[in-house]
TIMI-2910 file (N, C-alpha, C, CB; in pm, 1 decimal, decimal comma, always signed):
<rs>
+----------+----------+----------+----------+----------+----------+----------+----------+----------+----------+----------+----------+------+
!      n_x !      n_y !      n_z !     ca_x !     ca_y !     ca_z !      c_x !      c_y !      c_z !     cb_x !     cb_y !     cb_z ! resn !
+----------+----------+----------+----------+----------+----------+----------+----------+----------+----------+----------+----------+------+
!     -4,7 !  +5219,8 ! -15004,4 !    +28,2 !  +5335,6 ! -14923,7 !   +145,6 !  +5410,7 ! -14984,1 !    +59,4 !  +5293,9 ! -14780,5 !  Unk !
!   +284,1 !  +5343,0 ! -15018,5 !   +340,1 !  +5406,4 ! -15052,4 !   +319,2 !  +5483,8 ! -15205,0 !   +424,3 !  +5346,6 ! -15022,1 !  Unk !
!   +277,2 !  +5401,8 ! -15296,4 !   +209,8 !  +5436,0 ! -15460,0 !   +143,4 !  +5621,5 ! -15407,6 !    +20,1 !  +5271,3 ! -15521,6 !  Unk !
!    +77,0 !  +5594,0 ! -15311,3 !    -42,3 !  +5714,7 ! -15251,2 !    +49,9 !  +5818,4 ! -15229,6 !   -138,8 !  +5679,9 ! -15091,7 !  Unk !
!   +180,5 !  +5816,3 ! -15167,1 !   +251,9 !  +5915,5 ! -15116,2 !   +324,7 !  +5935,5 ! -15210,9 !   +313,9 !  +5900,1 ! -15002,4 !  Unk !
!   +372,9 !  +5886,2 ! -15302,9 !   +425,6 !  +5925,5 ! -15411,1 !   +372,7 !  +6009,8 ! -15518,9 !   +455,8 !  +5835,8 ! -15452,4 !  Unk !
!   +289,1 !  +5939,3 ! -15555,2 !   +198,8 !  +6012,6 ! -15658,2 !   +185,6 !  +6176,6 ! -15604,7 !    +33,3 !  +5929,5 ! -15664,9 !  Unk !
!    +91,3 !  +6195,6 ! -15479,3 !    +93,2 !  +6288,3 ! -15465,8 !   +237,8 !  +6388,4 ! -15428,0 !     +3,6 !  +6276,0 ! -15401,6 !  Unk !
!   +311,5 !  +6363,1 ! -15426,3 !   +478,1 !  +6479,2 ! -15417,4 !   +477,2 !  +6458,2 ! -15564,5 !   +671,6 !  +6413,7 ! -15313,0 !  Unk !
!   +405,5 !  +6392,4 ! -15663,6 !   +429,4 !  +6439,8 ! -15830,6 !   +517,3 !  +6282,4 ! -15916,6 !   +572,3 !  +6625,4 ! -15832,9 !  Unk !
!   +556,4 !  +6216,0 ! -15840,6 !   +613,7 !  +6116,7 ! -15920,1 !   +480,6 !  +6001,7 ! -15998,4 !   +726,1 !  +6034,7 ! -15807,6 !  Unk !
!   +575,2 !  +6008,5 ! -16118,9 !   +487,2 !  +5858,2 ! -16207,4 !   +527,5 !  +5734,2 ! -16163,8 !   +517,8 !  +5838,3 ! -16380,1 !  Unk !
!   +435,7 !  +5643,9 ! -16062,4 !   +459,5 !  +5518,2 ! -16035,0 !   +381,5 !  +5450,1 ! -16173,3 !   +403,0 !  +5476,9 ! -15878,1 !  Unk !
!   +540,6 !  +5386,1 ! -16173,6 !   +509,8 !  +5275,1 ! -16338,6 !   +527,6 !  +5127,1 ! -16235,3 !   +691,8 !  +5290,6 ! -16526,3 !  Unk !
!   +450,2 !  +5009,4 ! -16311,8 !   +470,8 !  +4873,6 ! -16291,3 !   +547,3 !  +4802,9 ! -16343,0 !   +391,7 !  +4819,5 ! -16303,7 !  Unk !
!   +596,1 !  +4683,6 ! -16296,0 !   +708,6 !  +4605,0 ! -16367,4 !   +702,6 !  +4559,6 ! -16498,2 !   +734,8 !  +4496,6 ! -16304,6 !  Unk !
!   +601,5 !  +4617,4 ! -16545,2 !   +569,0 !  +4578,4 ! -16719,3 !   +583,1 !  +4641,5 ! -16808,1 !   +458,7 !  +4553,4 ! -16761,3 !  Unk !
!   +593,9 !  +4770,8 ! -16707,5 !   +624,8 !  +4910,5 ! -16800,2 !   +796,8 !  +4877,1 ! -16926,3 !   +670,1 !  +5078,2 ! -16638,5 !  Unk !
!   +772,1 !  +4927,3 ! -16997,4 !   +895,6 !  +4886,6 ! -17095,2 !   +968,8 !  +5043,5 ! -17037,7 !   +850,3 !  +4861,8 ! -17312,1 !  Unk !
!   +935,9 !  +5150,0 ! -16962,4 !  +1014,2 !  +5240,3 ! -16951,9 !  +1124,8 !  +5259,0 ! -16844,3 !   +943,4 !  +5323,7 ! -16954,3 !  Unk !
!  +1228,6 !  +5316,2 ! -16885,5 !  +1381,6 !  +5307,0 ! -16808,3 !  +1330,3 !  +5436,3 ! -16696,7 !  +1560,3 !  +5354,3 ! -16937,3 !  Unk !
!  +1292,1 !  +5339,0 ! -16542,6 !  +1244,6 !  +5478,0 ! -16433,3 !  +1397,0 !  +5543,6 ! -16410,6 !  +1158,6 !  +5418,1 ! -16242,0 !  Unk !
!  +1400,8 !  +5630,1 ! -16330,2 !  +1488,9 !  +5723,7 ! -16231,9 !  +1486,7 !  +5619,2 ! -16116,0 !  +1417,1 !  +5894,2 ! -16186,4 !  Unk !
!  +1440,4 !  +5558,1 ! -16068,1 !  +1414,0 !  +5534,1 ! -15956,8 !  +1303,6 !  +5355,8 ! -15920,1 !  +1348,2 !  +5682,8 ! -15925,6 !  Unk !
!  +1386,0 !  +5259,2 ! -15908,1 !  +1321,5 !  +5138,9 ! -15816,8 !  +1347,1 !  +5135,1 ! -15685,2 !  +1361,2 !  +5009,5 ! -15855,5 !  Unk !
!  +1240,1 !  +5075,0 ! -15651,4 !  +1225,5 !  +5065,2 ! -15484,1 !  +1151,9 !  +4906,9 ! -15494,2 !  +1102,0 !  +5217,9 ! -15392,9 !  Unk !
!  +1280,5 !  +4827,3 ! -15410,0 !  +1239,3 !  +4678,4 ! -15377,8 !  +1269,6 !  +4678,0 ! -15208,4 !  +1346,5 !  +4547,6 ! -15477,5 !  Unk !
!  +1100,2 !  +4609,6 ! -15204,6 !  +1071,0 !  +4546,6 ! -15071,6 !  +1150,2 !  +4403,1 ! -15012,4 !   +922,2 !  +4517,1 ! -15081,5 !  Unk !
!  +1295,8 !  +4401,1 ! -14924,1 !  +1302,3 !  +4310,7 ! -14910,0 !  +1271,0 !  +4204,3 ! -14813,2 !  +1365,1 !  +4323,2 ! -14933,8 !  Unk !
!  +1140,2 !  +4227,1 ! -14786,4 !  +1070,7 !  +4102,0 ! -14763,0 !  +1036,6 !  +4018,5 ! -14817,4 !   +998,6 !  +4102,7 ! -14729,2 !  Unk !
!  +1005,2 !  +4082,1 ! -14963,9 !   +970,1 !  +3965,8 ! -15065,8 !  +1090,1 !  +3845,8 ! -15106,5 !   +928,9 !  +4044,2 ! -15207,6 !  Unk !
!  +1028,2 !  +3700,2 ! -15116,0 !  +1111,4 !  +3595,7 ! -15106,5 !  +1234,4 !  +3600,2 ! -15227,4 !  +1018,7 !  +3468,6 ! -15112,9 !  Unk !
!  +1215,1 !  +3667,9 ! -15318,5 !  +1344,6 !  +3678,6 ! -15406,5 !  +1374,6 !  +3818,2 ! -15398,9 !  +1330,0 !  +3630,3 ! -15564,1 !  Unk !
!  +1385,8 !  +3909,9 ! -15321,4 !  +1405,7 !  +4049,2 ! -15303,9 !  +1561,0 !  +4057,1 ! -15415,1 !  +1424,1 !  +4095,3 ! -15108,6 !  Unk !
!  +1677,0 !  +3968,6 ! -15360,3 !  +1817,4 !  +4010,4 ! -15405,5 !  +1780,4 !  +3920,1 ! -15566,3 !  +1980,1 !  +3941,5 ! -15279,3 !  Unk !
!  +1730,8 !  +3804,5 ! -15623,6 !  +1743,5 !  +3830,3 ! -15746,7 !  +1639,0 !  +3912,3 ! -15847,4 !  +1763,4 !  +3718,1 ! -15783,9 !  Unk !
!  +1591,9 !  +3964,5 ! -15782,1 !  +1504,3 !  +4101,2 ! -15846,6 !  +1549,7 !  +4206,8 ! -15864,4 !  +1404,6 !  +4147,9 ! -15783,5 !  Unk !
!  +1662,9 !  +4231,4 ! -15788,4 !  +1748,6 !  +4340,0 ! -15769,0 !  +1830,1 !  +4330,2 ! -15867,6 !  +1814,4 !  +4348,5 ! -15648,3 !  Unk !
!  +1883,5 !  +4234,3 ! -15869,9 !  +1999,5 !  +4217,9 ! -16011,7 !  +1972,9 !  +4177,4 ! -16139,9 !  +2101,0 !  +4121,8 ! -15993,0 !  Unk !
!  +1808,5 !  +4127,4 ! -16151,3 !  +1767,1 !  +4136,9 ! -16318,9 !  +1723,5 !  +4315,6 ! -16319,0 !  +1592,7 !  +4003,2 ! -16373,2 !  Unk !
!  +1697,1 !  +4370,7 ! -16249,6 !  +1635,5 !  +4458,6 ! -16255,9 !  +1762,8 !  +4565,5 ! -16295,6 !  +1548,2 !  +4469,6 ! -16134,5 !  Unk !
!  +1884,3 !  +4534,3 ! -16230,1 !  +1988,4 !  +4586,9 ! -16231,7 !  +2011,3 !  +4601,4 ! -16366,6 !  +2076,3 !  +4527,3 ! -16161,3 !  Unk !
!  +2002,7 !  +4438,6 ! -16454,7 !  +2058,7 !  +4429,5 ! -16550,0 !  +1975,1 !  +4515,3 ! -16687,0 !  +2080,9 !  +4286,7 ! -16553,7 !  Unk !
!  +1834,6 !  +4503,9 ! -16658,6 !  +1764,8 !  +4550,3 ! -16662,7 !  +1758,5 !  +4734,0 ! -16718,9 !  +1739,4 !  +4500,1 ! -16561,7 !  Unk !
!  +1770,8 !  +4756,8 ! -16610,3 !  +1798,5 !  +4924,1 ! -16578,2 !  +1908,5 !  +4963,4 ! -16560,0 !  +1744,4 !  +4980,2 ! -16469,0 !  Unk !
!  +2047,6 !  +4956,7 ! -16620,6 !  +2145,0 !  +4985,2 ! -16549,4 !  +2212,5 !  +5126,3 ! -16477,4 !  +2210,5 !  +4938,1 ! -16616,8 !  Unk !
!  +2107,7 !  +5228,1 ! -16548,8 !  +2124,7 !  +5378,2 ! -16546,3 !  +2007,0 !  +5402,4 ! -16366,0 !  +2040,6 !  +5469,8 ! -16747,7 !  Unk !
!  +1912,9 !  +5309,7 ! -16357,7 !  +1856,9 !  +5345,2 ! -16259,3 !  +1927,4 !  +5346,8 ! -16139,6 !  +1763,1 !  +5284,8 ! -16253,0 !  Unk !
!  +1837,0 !  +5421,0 ! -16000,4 !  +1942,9 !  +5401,1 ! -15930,5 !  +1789,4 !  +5309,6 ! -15818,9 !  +2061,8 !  +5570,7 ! -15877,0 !  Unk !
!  +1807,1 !  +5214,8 ! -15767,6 !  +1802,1 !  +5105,9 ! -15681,0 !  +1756,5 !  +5105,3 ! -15540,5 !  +1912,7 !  +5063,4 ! -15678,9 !  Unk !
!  +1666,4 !  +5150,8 ! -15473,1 !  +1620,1 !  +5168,6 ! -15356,9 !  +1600,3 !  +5030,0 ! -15288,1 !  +1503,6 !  +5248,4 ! -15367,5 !  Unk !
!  +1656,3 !  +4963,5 ! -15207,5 !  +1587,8 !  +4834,5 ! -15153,7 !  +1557,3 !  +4866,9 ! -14984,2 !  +1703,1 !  +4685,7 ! -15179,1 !  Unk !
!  +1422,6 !  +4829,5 ! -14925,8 !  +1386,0 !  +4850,9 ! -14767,2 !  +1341,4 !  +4742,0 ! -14722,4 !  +1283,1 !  +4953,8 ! -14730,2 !  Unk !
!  +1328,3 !  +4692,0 ! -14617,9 !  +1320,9 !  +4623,4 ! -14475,8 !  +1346,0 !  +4651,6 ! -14377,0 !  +1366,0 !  +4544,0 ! -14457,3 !  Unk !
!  +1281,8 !  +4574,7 ! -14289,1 !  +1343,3 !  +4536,1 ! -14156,9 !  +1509,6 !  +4614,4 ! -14160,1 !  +1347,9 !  +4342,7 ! -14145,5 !  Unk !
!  +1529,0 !  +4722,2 ! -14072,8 !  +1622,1 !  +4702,7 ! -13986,2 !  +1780,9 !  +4617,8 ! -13913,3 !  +1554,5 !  +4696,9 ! -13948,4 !  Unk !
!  +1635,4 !  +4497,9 ! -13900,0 !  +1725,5 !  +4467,9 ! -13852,8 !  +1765,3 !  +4327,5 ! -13869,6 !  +1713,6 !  +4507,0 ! -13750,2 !  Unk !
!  +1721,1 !  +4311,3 ! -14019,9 !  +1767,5 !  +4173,6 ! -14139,2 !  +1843,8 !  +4220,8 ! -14149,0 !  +1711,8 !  +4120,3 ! -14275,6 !  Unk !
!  +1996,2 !  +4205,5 ! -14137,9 !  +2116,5 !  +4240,4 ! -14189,9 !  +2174,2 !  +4151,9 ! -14289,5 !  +2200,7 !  +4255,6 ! -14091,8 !  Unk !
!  +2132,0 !  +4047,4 ! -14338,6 !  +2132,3 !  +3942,3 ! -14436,4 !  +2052,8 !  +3979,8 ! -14599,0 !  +2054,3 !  +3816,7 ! -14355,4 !  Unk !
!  +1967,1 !  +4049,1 ! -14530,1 !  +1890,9 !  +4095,8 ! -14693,1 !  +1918,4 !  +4244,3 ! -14700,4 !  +1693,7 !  +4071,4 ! -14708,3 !  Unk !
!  +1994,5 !  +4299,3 ! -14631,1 !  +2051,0 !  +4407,4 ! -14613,6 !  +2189,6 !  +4392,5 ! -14700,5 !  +2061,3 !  +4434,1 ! -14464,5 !  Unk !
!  +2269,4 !  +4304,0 ! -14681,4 !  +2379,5 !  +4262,2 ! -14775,2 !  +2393,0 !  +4190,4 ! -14881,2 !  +2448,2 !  +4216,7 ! -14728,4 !  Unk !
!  +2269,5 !  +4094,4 ! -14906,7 !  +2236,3 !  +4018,3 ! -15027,8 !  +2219,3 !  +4173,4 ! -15120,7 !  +2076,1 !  +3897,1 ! -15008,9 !  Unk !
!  +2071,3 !  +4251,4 ! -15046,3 !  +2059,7 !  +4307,9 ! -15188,9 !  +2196,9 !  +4418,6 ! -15207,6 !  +1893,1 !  +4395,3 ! -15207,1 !  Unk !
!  +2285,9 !  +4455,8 ! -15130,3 !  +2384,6 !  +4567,2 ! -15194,4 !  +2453,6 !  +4484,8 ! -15300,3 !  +2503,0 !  +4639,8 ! -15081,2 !  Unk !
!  +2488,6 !  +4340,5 ! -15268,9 !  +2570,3 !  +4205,5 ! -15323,8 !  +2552,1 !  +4218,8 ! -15482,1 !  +2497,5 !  +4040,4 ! -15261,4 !  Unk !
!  +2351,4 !  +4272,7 ! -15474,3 !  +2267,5 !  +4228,4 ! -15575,1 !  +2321,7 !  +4370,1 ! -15659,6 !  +2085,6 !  +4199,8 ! -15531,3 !  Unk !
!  +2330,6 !  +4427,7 ! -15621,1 !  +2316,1 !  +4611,3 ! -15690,6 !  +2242,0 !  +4673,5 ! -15637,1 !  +2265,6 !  +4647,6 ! -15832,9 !  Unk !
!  +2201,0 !  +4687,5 ! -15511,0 !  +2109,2 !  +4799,6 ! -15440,2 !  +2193,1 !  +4914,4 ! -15456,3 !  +2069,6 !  +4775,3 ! -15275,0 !  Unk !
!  +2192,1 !  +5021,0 ! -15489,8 !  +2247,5 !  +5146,9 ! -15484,8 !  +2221,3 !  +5183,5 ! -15341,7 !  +2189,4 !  +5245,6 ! -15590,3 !  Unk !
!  +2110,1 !  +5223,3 ! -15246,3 !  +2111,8 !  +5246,4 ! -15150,9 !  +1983,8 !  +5087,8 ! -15074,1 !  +2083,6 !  +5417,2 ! -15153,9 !  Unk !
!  +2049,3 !  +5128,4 ! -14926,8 !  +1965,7 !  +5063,5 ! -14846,6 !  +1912,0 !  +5110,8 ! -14726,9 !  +2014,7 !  +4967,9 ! -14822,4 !  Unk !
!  +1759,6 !  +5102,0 ! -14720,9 !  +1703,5 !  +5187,7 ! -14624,1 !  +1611,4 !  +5121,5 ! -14532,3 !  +1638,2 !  +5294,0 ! -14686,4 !  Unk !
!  +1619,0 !  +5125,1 ! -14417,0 !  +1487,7 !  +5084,7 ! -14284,6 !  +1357,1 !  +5105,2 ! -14354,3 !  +1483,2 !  +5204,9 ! -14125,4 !  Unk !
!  +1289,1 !  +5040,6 ! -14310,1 !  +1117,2 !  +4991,8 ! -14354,4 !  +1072,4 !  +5135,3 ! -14343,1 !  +1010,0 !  +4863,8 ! -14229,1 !  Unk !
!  +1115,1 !  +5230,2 ! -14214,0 !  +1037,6 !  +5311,7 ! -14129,4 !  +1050,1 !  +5432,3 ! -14157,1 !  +1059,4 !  +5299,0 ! -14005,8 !  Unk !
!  +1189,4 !  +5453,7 ! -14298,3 !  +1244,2 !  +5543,3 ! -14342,1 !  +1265,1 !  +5527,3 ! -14503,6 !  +1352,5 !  +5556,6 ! -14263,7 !  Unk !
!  +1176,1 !  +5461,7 ! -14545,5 !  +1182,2 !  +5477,5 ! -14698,5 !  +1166,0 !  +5565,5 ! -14784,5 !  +1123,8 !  +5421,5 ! -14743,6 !  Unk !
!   +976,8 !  +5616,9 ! -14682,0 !   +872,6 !  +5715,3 ! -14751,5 !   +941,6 !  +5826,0 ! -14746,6 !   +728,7 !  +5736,2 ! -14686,8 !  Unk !
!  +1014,6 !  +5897,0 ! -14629,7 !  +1100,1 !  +6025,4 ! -14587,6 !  +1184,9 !  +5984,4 ! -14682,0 !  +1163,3 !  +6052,7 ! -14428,7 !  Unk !
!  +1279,3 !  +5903,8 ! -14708,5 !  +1392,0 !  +5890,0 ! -14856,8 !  +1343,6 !  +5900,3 ! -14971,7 !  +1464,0 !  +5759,3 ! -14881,8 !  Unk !
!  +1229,3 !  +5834,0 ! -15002,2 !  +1216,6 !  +5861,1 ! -15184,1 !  +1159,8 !  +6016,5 ! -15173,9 !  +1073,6 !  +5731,5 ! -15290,4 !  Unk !
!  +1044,0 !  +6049,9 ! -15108,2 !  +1009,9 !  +6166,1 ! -15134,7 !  +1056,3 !  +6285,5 ! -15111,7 !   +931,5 !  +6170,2 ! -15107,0 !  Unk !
!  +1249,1 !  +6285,4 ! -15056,7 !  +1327,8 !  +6400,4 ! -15067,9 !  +1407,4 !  +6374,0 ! -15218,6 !  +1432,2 !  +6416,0 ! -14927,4 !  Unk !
!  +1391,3 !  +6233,7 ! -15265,9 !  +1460,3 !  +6242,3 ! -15371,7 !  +1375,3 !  +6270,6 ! -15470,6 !  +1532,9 !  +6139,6 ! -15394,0 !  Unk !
!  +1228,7 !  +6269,5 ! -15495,0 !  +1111,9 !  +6326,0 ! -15561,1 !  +1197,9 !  +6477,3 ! -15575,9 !   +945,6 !  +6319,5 ! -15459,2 !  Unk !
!  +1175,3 !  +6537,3 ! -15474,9 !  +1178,8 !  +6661,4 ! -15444,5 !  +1314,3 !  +6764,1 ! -15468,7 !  +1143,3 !  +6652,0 ! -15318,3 !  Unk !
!  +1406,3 !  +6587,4 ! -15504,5 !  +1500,8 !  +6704,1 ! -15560,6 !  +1651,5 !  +6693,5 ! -15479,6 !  +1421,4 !  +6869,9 ! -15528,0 !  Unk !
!  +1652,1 !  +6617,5 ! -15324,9 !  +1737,7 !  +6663,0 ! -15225,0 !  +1784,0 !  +6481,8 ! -15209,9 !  +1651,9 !  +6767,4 ! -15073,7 !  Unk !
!  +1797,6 !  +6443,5 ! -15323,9 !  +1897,7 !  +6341,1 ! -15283,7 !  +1876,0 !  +6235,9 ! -15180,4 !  +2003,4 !  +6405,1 ! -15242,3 !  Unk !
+----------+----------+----------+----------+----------+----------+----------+----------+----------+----------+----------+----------+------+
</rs>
């Protein structure tokens, strides 16, 4: 779903295999290593900037991943409205 909404506002969704340095990761932290994905990825990308979402109202993987290098952190319910103003240009 989200790949779908992206694409169409114009962004290239690449996979984690891609050898290319994105603008832009977005980690789900639901997934069971969300915060050390964040910080190889960090190490990884260091010019990128770091999107991590969940739950609300995990405030634990909310602070692991900033811990990790999340640049920003956003609600499950408010991701799609965040990346695709930053697609678009508005930060």
């Amino acid at each position: 779903r989200l790949e779908s909404r992206f694409r169409s506002a114009g962004a290239t969704v690449l996979k984690p295999q891609d050898d290319t340095s994105p603008d832009l990761l977005l980690i789900d932290l639901t997934l069971a290593a969300a915060a050390s994905e964040i910080a190889t990825l960090r190490a990884r990308h260091p010019d990128s900037r770091i999107i991590a979402f969940g739950p609300h109202v995990d405030g634990d993987a909310f602070k692991a991943a900033k811990q990790a290098g999340a640049d920003e952190l956003v609600a499950r319910g408010k991701v799609i409205e965040r990346v695709l103003a930053r697609i678009k240009g508005g930060d």
